[in-house]
N, C-alpha and C positions, 0 to 999 in steps of 0.2 A: 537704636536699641530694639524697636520691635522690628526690625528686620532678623536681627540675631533671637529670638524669643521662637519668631516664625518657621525659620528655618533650623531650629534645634527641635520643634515641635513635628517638622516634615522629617528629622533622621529619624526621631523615635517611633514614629509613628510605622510597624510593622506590616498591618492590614492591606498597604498596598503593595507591600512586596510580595505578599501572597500571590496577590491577585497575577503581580507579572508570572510566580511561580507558574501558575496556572497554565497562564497563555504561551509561556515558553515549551512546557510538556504538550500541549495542547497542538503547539506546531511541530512539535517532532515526531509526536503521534502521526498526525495528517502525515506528513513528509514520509515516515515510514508506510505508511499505509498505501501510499500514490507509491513510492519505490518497488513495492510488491506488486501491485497489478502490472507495471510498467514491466517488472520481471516475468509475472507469470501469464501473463498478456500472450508473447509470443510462444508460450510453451501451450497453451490453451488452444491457441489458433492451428498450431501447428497439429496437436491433436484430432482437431476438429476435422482437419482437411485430409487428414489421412485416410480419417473413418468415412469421412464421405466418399473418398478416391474409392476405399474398400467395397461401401456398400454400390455404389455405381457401376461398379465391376460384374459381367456375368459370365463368367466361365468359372468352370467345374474347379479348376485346379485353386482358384484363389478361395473357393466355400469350403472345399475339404480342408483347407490348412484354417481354415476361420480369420485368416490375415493376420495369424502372431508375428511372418517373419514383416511384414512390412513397420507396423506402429511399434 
């Protein structure tokens, strides 16, 4: 009998469903947030290395265009 007491007292009891509420948003936060670096990771790098190609460059023709057509 106080098995059944115990365990009607663990259904009602809401406060720890909260809590998993939490840690579930919690991780799909994180997971979305890891999903978007991981996405804009390579568009960043890719950036990066173009503007560096650009500024490494020293001829006339790539300073007068300012390197819009490359990036």
């Amino acid at each position: 009998m106080k098995l059944l007491t115990e365990l009607n007292r663990l259904l009602q009891d809401e406060e720890g469903l909260t809590m998993v509420e939490y840690a579930v948003a919690g991780a799909l936060v994180a997971a979305g947030a890891a999903g978007a670096f991981v996405t804009l990771g390579g568009n960043v790098e890719s950036r990066i290395t173009c503007l560096s190609e650009i500024v490494g460059e020293t001829t006339s023709s790539s300073l007068s265009t300012g390197g819009k057509d490359k990036c």
